[in-house]
mmCIF entry with sequence, helices, sheets and N, C-alpha, C, O atoms, coordinates in Angstrom:
data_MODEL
# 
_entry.id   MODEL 
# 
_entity.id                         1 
_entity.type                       polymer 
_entity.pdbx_number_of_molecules   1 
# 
_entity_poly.entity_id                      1 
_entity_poly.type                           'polypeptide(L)' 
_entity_poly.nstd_linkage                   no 
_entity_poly.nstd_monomer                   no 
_entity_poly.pdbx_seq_one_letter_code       
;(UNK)(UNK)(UNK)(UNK)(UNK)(UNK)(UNK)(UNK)(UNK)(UNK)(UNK)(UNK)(UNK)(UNK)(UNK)(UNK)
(UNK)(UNK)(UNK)(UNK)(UNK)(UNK)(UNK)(UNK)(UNK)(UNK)(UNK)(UNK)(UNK)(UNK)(UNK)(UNK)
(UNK)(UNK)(UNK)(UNK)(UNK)(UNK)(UNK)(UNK)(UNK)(UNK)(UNK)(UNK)(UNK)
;
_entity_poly.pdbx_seq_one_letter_code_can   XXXXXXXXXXXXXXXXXXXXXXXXXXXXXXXXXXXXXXXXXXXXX 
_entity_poly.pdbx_strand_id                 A 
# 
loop_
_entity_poly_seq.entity_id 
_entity_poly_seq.num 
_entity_poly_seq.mon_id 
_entity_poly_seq.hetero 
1 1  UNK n 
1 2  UNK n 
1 3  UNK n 
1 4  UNK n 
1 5  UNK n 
1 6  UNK n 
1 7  UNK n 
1 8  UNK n 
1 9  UNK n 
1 10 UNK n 
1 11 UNK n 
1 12 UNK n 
1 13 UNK n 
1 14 UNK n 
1 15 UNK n 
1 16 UNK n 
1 17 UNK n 
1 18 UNK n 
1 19 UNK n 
1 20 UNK n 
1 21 UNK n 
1 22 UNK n 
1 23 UNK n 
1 24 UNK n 
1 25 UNK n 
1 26 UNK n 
1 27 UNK n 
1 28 UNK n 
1 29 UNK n 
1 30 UNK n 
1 31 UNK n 
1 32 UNK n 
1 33 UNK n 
1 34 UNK n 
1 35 UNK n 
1 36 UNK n 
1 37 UNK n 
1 38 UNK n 
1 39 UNK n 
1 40 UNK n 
1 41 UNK n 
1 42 UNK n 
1 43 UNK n 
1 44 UNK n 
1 45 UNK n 
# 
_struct_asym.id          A 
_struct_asym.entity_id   1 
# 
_struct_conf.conf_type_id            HELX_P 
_struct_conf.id                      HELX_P1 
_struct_conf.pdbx_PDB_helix_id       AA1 
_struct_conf.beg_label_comp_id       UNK 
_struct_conf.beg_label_asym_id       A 
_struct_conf.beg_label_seq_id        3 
_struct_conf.pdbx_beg_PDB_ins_code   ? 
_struct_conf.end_label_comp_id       UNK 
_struct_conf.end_label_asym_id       A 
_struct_conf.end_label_seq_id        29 
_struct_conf.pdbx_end_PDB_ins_code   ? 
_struct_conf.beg_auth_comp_id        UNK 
_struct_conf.beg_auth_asym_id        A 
_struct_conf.beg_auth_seq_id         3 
_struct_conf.end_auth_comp_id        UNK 
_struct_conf.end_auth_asym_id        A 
_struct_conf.end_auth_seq_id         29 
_struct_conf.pdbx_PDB_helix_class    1 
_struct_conf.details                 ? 
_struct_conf.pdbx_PDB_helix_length   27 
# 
_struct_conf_type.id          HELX_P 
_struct_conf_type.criteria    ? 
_struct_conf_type.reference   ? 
# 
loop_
_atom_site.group_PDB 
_atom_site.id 
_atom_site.type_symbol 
_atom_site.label_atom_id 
_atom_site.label_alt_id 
_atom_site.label_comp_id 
_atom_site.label_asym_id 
_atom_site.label_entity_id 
_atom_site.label_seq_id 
_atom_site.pdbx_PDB_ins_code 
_atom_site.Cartn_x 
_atom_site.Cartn_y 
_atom_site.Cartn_z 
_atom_site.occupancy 
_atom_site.B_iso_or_equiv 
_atom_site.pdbx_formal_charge 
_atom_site.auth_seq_id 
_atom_site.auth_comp_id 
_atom_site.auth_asym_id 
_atom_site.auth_atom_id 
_atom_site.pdbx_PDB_model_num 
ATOM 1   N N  . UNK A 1 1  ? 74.162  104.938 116.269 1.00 0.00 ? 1  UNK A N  1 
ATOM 2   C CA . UNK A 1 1  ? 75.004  105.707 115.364 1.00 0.00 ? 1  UNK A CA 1 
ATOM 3   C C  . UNK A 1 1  ? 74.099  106.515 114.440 1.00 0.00 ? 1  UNK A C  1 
ATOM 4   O O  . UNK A 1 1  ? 73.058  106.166 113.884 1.00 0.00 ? 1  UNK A O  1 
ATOM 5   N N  . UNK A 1 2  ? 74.735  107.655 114.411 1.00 0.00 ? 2  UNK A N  1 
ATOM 6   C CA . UNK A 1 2  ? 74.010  108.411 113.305 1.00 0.00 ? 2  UNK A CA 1 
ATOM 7   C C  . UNK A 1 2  ? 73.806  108.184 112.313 1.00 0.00 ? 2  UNK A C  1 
ATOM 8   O O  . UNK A 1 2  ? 74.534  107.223 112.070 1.00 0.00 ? 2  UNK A O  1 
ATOM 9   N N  . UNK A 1 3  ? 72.755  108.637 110.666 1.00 0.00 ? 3  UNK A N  1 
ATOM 10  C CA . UNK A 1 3  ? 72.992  108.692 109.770 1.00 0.00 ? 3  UNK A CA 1 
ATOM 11  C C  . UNK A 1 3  ? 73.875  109.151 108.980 1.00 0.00 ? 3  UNK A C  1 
ATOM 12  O O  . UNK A 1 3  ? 74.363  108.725 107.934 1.00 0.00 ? 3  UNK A O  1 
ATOM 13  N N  . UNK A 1 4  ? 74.086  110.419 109.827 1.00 0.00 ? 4  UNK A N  1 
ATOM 14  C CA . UNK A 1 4  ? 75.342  110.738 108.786 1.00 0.00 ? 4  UNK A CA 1 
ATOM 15  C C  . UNK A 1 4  ? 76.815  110.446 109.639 1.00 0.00 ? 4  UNK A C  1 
ATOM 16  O O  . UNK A 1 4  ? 77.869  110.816 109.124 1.00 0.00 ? 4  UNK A O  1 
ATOM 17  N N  . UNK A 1 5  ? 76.811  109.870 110.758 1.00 0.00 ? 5  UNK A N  1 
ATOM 18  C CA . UNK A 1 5  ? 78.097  109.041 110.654 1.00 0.00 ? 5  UNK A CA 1 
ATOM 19  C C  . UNK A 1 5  ? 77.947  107.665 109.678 1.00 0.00 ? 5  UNK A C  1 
ATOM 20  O O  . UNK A 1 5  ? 78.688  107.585 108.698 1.00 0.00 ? 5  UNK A O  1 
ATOM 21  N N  . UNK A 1 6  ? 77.676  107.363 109.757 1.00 0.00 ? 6  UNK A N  1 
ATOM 22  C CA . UNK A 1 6  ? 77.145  105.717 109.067 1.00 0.00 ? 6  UNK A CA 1 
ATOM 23  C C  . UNK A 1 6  ? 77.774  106.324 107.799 1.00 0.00 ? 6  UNK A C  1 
ATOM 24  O O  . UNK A 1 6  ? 78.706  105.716 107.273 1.00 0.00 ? 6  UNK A O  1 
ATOM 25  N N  . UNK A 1 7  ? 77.298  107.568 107.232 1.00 0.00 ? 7  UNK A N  1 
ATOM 26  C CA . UNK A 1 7  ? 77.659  107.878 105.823 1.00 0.00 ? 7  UNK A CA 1 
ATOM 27  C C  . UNK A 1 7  ? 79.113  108.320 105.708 1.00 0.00 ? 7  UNK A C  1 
ATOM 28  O O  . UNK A 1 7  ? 79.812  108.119 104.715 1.00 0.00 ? 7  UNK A O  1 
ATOM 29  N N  . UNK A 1 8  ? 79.428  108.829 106.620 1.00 0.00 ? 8  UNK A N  1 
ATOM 30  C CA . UNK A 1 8  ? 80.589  109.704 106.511 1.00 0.00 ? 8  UNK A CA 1 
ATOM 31  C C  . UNK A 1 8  ? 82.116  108.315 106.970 1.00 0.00 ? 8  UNK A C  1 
ATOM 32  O O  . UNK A 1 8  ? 83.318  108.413 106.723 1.00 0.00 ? 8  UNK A O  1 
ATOM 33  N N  . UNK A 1 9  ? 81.537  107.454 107.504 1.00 0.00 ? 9  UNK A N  1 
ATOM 34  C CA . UNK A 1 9  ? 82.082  106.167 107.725 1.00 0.00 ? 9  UNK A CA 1 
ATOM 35  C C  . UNK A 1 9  ? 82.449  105.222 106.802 1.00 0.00 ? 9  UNK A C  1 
ATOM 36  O O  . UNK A 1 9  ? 83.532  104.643 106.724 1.00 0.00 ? 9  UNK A O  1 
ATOM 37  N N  . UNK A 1 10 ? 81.720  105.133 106.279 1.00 0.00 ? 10 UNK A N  1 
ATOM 38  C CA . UNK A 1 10 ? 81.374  104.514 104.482 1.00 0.00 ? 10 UNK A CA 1 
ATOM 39  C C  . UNK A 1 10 ? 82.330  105.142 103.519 1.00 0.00 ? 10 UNK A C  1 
ATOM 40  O O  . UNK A 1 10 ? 83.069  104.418 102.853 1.00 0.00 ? 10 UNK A O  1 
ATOM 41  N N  . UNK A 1 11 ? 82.360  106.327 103.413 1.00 0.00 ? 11 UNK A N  1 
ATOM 42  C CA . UNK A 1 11 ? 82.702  107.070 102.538 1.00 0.00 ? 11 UNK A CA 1 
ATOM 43  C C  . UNK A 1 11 ? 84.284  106.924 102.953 1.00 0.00 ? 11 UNK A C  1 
ATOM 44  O O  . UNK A 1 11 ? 85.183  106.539 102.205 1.00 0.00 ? 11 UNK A O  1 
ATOM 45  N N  . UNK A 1 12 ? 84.389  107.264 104.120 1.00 0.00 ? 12 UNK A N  1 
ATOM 46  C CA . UNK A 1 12 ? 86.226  106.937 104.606 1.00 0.00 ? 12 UNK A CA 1 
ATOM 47  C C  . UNK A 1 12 ? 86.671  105.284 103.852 1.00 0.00 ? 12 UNK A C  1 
ATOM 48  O O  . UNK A 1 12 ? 87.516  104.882 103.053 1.00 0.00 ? 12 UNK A O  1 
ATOM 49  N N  . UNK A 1 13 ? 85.699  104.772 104.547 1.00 0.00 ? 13 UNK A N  1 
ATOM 50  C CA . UNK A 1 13 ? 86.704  103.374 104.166 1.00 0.00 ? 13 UNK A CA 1 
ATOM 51  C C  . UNK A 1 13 ? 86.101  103.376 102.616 1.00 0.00 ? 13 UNK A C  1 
ATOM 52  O O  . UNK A 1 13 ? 86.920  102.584 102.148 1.00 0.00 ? 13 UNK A O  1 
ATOM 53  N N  . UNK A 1 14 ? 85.549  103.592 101.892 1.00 0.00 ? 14 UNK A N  1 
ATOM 54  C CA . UNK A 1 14 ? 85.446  103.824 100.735 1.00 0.00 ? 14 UNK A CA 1 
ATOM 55  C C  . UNK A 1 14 ? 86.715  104.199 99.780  1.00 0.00 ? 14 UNK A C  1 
ATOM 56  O O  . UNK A 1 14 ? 87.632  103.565 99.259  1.00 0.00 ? 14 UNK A O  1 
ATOM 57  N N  . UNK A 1 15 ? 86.414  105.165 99.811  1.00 0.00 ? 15 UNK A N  1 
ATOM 58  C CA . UNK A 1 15 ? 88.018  106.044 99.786  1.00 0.00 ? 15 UNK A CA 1 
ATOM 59  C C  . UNK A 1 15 ? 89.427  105.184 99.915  1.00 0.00 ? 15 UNK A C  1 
ATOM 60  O O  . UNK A 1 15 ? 90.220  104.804 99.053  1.00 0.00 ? 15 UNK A O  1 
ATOM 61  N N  . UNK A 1 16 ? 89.411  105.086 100.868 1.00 0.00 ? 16 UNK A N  1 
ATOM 62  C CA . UNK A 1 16 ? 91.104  104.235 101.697 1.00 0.00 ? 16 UNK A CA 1 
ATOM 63  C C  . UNK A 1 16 ? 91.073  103.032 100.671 1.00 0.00 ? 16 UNK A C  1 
ATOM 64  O O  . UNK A 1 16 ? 92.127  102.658 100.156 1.00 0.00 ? 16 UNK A O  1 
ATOM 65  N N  . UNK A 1 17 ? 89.913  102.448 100.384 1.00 0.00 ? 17 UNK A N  1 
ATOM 66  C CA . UNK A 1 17 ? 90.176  100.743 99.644  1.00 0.00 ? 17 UNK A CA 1 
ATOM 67  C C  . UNK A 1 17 ? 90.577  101.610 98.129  1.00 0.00 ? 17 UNK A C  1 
ATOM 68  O O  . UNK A 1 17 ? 91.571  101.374 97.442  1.00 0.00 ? 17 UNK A O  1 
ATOM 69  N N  . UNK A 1 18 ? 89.809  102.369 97.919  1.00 0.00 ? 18 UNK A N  1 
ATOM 70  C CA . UNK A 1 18 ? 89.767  102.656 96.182  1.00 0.00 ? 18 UNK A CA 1 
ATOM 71  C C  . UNK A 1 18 ? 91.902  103.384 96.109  1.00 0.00 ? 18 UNK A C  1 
ATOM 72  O O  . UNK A 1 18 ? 92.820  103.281 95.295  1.00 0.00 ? 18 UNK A O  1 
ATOM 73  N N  . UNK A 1 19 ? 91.723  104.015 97.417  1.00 0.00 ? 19 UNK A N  1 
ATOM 74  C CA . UNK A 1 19 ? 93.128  104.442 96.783  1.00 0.00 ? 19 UNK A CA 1 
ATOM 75  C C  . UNK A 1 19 ? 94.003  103.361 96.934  1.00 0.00 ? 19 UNK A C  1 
ATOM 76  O O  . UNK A 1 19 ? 94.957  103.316 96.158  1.00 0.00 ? 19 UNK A O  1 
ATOM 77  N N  . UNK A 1 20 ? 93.815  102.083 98.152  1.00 0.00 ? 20 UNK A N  1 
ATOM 78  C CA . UNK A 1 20 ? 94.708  101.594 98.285  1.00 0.00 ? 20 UNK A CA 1 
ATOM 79  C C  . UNK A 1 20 ? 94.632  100.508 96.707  1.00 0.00 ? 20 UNK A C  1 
ATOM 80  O O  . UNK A 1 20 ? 95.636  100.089 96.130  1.00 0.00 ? 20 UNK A O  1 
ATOM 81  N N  . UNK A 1 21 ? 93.353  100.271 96.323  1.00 0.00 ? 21 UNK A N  1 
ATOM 82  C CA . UNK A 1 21 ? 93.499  99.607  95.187  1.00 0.00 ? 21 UNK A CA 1 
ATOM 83  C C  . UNK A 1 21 ? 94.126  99.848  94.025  1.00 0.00 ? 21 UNK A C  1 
ATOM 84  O O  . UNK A 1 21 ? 94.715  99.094  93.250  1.00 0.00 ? 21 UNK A O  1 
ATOM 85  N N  . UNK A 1 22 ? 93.799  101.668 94.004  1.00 0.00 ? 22 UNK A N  1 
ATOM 86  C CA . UNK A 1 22 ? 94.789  102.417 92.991  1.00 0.00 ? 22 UNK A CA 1 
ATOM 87  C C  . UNK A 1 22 ? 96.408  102.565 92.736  1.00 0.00 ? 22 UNK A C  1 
ATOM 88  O O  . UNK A 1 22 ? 96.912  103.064 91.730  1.00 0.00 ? 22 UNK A O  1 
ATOM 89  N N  . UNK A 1 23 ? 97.020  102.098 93.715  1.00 0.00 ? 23 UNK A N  1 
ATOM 90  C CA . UNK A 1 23 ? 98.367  101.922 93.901  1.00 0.00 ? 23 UNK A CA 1 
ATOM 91  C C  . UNK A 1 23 ? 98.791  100.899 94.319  1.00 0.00 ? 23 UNK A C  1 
ATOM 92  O O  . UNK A 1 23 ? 99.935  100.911 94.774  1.00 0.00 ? 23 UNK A O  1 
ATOM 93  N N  . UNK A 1 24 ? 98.166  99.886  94.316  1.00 0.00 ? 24 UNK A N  1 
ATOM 94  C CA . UNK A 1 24 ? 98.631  98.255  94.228  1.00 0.00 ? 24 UNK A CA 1 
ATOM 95  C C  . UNK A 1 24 ? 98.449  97.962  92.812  1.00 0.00 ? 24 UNK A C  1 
ATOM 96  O O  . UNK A 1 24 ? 99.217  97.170  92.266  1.00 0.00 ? 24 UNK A O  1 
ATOM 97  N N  . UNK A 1 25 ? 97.285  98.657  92.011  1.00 0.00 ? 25 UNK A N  1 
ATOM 98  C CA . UNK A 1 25 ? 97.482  98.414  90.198  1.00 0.00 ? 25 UNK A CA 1 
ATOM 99  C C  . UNK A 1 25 ? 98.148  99.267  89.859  1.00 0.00 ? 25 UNK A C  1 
ATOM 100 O O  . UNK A 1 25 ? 98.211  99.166  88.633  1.00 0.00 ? 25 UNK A O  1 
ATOM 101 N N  . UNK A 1 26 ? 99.107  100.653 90.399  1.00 0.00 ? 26 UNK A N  1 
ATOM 102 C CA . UNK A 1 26 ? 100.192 100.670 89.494  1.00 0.00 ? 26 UNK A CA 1 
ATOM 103 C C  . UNK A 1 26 ? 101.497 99.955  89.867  1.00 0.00 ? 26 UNK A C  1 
ATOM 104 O O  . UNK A 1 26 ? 102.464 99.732  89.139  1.00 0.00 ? 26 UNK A O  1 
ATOM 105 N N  . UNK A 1 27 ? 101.315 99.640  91.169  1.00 0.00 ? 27 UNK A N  1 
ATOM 106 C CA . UNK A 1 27 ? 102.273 98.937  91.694  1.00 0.00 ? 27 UNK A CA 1 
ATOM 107 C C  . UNK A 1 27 ? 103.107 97.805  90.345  1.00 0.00 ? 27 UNK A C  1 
ATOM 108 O O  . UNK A 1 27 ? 104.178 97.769  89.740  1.00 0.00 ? 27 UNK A O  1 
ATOM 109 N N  . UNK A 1 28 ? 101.296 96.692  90.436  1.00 0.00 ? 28 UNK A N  1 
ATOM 110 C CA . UNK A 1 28 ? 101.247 95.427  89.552  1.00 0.00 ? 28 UNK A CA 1 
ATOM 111 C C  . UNK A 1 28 ? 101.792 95.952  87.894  1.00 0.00 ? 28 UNK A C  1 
ATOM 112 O O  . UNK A 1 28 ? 102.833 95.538  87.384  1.00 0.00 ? 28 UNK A O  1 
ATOM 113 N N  . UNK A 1 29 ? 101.041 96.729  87.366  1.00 0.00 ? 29 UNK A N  1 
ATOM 114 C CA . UNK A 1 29 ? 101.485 97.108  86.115  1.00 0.00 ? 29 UNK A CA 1 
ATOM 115 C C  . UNK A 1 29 ? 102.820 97.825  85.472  1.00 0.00 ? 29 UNK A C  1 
ATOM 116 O O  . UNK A 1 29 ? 103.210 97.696  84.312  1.00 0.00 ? 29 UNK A O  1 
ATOM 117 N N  . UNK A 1 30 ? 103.382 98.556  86.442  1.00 0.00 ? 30 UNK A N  1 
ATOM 118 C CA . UNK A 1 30 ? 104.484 98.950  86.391  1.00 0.00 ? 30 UNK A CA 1 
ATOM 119 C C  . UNK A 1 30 ? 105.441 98.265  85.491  1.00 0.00 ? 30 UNK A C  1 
ATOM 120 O O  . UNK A 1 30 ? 105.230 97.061  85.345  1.00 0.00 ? 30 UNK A O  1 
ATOM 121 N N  . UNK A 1 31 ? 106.244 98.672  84.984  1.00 0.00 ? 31 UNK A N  1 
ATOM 122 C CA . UNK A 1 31 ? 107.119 97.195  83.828  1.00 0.00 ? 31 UNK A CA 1 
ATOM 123 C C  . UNK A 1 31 ? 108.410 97.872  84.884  1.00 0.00 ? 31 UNK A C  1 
ATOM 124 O O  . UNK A 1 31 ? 108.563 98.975  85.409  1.00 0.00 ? 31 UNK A O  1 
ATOM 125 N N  . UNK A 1 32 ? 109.185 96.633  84.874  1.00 0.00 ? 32 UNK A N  1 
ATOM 126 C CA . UNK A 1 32 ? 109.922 96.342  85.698  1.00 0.00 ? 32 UNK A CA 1 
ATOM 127 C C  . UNK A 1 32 ? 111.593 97.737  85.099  1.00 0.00 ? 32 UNK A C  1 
ATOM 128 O O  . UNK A 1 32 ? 111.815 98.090  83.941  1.00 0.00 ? 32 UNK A O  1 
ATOM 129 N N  . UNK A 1 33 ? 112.331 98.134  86.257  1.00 0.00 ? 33 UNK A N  1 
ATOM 130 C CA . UNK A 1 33 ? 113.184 99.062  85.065  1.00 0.00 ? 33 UNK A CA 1 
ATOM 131 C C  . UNK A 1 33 ? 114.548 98.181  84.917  1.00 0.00 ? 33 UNK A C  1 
ATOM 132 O O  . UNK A 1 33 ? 115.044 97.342  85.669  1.00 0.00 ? 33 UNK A O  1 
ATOM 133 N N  . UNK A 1 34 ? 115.007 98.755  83.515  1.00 0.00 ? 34 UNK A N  1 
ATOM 134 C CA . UNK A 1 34 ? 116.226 97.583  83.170  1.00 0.00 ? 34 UNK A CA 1 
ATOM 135 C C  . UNK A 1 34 ? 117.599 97.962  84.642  1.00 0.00 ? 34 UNK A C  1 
ATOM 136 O O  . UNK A 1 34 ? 118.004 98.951  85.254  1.00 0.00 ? 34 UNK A O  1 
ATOM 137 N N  . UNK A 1 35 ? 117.853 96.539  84.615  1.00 0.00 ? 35 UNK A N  1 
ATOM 138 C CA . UNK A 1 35 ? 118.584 96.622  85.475  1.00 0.00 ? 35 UNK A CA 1 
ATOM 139 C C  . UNK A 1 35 ? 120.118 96.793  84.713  1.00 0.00 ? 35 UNK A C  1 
ATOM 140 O O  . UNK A 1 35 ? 120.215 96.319  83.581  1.00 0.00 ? 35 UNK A O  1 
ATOM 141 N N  . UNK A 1 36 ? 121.237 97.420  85.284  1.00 0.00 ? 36 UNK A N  1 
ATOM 142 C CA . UNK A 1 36 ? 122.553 97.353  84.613  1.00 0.00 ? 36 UNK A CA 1 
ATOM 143 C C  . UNK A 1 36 ? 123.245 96.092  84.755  1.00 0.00 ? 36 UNK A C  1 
ATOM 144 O O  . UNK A 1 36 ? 123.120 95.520  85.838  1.00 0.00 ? 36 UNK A O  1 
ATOM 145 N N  . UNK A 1 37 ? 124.138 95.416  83.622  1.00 0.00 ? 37 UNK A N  1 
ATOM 146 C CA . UNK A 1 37 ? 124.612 94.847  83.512  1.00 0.00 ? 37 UNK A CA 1 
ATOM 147 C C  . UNK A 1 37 ? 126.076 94.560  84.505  1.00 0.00 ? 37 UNK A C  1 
ATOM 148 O O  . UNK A 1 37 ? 127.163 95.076  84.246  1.00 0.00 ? 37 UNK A O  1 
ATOM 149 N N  . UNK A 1 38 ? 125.827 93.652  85.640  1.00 0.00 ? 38 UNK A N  1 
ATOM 150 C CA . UNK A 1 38 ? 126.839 93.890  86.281  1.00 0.00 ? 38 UNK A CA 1 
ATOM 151 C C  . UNK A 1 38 ? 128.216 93.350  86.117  1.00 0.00 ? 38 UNK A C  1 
ATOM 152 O O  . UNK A 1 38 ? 129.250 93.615  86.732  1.00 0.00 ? 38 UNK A O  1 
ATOM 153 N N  . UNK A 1 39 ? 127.941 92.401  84.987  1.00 0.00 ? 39 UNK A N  1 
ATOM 154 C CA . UNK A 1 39 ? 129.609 91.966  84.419  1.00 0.00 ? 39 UNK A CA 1 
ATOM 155 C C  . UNK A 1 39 ? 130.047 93.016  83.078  1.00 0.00 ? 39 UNK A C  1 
ATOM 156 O O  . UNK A 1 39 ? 131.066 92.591  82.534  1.00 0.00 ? 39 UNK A O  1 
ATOM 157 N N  . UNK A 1 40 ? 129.594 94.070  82.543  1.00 0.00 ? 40 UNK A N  1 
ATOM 158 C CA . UNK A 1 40 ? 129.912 94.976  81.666  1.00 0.00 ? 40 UNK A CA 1 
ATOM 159 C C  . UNK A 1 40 ? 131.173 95.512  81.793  1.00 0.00 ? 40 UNK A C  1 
ATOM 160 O O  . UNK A 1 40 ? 131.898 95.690  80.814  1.00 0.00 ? 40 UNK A O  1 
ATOM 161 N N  . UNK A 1 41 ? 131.474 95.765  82.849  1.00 0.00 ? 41 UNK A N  1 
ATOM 162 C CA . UNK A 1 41 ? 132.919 96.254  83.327  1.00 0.00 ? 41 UNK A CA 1 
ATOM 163 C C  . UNK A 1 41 ? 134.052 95.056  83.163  1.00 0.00 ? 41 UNK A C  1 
ATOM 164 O O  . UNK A 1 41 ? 135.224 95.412  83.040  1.00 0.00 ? 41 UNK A O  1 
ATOM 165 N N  . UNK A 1 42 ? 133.744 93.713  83.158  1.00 0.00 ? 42 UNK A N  1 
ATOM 166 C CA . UNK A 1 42 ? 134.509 92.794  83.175  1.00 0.00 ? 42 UNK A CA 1 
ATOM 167 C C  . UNK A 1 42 ? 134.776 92.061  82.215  1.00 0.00 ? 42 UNK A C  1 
ATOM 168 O O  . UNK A 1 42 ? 135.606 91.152  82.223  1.00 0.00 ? 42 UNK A O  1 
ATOM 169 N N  . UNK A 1 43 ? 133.922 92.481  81.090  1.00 0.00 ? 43 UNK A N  1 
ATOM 170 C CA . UNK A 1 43 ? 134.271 92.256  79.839  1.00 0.00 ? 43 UNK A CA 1 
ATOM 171 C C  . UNK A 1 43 ? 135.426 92.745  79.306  1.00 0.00 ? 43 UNK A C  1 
ATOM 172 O O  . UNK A 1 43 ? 135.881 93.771  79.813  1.00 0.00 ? 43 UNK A O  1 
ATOM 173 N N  . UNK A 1 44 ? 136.105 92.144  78.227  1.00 0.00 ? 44 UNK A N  1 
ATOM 174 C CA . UNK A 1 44 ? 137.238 92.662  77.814  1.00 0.00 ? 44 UNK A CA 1 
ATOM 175 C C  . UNK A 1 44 ? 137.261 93.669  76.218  1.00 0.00 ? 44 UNK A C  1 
ATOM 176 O O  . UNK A 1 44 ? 137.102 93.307  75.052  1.00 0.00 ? 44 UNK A O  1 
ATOM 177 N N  . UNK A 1 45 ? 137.385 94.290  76.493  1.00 0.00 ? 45 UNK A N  1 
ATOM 178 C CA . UNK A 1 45 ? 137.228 95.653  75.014  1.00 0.00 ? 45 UNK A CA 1 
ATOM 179 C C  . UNK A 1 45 ? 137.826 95.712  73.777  1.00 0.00 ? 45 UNK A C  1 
ATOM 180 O O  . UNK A 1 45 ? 137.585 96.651  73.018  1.00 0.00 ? 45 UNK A O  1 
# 
């Protein structure tokens, strides 16, 4: 294998982990969104 495959190889999976890492931590950090109240309607007014 070449040198500059070797590099250009590296650099791919390089890449792929950092982004996939980048969007599994906003994934994780994300705050959860409020969910609606599903007995609100069944309350009495």
């Amino acid at each position: 294998m070449n040198t500059s495959a070797l590099i250009l190889m590296v650099l791919t999976q390089l890449s792929v982990i950092a982004i996939t890492g980048y969007f599994f931590y906003r994934v994780f950090t994300t705050p959860p969104r409020p969910e609606p109240d599903s007995f609100s309607e069944n309350d009495p007014e």
